[in-house]
C-alpha positions in Angstrom: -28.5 12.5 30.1 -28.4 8.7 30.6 -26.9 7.2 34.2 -23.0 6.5 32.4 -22.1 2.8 34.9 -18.8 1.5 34.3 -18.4 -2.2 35.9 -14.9 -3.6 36.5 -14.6 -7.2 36.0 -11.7 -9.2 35.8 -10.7 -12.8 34.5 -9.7 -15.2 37.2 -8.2 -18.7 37.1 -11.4 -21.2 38.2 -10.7 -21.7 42.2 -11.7 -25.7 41.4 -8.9 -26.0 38.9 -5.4 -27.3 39.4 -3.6 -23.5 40.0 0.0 -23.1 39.5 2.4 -20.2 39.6 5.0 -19.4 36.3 8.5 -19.4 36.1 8.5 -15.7 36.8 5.9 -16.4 40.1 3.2 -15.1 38.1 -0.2 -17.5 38.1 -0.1 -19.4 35.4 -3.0 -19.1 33.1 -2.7 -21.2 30.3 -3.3 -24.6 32.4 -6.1 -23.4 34.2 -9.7 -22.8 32.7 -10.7 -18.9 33.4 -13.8 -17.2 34.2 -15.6 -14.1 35.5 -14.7 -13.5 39.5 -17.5 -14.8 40.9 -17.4 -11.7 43.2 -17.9 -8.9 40.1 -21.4 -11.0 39.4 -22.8 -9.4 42.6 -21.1 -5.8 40.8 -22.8 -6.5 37.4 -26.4 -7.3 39.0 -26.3 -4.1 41.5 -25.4 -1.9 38.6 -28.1 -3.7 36.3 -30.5 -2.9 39.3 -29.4 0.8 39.2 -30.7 1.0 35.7 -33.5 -0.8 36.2 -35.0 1.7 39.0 -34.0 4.6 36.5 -36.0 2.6 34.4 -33.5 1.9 31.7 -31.8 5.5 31.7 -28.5 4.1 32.0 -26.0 2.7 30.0 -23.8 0.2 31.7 -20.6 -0.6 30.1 -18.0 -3.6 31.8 -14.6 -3.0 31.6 -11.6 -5.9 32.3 -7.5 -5.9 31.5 -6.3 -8.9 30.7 -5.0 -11.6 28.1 -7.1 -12.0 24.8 -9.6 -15.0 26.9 -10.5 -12.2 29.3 -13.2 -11.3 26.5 -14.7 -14.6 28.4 -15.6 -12.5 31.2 -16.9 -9.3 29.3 -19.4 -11.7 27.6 -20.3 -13.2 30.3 -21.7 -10.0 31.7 -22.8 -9.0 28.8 -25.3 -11.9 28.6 -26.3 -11.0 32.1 -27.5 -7.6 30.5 -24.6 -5.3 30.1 -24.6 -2.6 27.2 -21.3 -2.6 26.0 -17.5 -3.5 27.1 -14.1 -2.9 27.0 -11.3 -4.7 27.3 -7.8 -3.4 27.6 -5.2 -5.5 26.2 -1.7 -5.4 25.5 1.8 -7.7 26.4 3.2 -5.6 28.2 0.8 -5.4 31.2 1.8 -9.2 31.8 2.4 -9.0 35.9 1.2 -6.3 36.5 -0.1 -5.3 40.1 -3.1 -3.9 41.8 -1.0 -0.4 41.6 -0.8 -0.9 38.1 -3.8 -2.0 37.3 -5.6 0.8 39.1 -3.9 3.3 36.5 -5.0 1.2 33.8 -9.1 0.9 34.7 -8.5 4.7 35.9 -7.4 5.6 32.3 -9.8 3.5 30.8 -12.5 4.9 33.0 -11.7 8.6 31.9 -11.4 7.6 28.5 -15.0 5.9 28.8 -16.7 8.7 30.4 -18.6 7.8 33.7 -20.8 8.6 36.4 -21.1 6.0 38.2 -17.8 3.2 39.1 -19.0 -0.7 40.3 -16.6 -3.2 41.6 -16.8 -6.3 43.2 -15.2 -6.3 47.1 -12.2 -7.9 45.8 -11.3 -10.3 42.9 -11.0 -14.4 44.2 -7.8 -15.2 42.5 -5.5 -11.9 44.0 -8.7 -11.3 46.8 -6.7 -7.9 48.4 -9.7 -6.0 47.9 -8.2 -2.9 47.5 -8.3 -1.8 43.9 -11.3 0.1 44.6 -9.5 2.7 46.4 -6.8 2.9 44.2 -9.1 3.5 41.8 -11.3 6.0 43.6 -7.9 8.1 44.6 -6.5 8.1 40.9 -10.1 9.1 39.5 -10.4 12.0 42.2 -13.9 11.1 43.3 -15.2 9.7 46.9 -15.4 5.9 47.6 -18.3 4.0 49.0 -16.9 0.5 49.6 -18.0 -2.7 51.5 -22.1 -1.9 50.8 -24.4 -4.8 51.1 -27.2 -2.1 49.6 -26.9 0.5 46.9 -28.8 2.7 45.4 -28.8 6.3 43.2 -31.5 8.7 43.6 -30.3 12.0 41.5 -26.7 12.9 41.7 -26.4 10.9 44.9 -25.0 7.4 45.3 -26.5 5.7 48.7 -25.7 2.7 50.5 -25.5 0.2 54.1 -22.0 -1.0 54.8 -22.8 -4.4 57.4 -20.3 -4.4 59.5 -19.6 -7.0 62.8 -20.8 -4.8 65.4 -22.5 -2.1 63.3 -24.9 -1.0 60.5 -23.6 2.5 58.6 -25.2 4.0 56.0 -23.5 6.0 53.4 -23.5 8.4 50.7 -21.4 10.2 47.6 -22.5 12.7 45.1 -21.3 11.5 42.1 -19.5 10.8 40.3 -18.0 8.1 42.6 -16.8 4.8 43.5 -18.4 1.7 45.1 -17.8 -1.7 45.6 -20.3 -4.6 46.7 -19.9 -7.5 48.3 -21.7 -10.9 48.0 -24.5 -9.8 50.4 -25.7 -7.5 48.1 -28.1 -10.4 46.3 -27.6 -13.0 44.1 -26.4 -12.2 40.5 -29.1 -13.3 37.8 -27.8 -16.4 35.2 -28.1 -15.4 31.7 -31.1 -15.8 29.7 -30.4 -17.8 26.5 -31.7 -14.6 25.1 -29.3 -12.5 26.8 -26.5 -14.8 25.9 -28.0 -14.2 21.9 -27.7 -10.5 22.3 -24.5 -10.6 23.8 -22.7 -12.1 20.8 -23.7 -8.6 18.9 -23.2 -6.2 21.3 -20.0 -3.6 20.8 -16.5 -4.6 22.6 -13.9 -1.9 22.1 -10.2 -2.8 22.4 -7.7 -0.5 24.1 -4.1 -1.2 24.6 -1.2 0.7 26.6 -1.0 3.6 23.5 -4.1 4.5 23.5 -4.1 5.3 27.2 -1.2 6.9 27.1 0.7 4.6 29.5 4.5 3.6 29.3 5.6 0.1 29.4 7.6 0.8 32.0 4.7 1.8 34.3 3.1 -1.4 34.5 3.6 -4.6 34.2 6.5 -6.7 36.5 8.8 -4.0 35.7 6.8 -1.4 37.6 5.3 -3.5 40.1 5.5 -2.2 43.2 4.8 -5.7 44.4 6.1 -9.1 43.8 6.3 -12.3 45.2 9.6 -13.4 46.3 9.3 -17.3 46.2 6.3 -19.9 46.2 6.3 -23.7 47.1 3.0 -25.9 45.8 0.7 -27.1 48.3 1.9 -30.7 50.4 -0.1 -33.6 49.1 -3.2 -34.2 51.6 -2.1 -37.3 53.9 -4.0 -40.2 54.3 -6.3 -39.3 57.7 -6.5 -40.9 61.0 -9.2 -44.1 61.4 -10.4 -44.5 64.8 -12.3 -47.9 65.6 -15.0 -47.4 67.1 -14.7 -50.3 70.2 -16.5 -48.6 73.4 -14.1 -45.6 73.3 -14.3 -44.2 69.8 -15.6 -40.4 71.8 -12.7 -40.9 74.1 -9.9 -41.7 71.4 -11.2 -38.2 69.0 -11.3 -36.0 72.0 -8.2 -37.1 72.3 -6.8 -36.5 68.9 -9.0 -32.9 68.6 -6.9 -32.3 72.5 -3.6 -33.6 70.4 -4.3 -31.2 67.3 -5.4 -28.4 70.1 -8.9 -28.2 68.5 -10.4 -28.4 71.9 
């Protein structure tokens, strides 16, 4: 039996756009361009390298929640070289949390059929970087998180976690969870054949009823989060010029002394 990969992606505001919270302190998407998290490229390429050493035994599917332009990111990993996707969407999960959302990708997940979970180490618009946890905990299965390496061999899911003052390696019998982070080697652009054979490749559509999830237990309603108040950014100021007359070094050691830099 086929290597089952499921890849969580999710749809992020662009970081180089003009980002604004709602009335209900919920980001604003609809004046913002979106796009796949930057971070879930390095999950996509690890999990296409997976099948690749099983040479092709595997079938990797992507999986996102989100509005109706989340599709963006599900073809976008598609054209990297994806099998198939699925994207949960339904009104109600509008706010929603990482609580939340970890029942969602959990039900999804089960519904999907896996042996294999791949997330990115945290998403760059919310960047907690704990949804793979969550996830692992509501599945039932172990978690190998943080790896800059991963590999399967057989039932077994190995990998080296990098860490400031130590190297671990690690390792799950599956099914399991892992995350990668942007060590793990740069994500592959799409081919313009892969972006082709994206366009005809399945996307199945889930909503809250057929997961069998009340309203009630996502969305803001049942966040167990939210954020209390948020004030836009001060406009930059215009900087400090410093003439250079014979003590130019003397006058910015003494700002960087003034701004206790040094």
């Amino acid at each position: 039996m086929s290597l089952r990969i499921v890849v969580c992606v999710k749809y992020v505001p662009d970081a180089t756009g003009d980002r604004h919270f709602a009335e209900d302190l919920t980001v604003d998407r609809d004046d913002v361009d979106g796009l796949l998290s930057e971070l879930d490229e390095y999950a996509v390429e690890q999990a296409l390298q997976i099948k690749e050493a099983a040479d092709d035994d595997a079938e990797i599917t992507v999986l996102t929640v989100g509005p109706e332009d989340a599709s963006d990111a599900l073809r976008k990993a598609l054209s990297m070289g994806a099998d198939k996707g699925v994207h949960v969407e339904d009104d109600d999960l509008h706010g929603t949390d990482a609580l939340g959302t970890s029942l969602v990708l959990a039900k999804a997940i089960e519904k999907t059929g896996y042996d294999l979970v791949v997330c990115g180490m945290a998403s760059t618009d919310g960047t907690m970087g704990v949804l793979p946890a969550l996830l692992a905990e509501r599945l039932g299965v172990p978690q190998v998180t943080q790896l800059s390496e991963v590999s399967v061999e057989g039932g077994t899911v190995k990998g080296r976690r990098d860490g400031d003052t130590a190297t671990e390696q690690l390792e799950a019998s599956l099914p399991a969870v892992v995350s990668v982070t942007d060590q793990s080697g740069e994500a592959r652009y799409p081919s313009f054949k892969g972006i082709m054979a994206a366009k005809k490749k399945p996307v199945e559509s889930l909503d809250l009823d057929d997961l069998d999830i009340e309203a009630d237990e996502v969305g803001l309603a049942g966040a167990w989060t939210k954020v209390d108040e948020a004030a836009e950014r001060p406009a930059r100021t215009a900087g400090t010029i410093v003439k250079d007359e014979g003590e130019g070094g003397k006058q910015l050691a003494e700002f960087l002394a003034g701004q206790k830099f040094i």
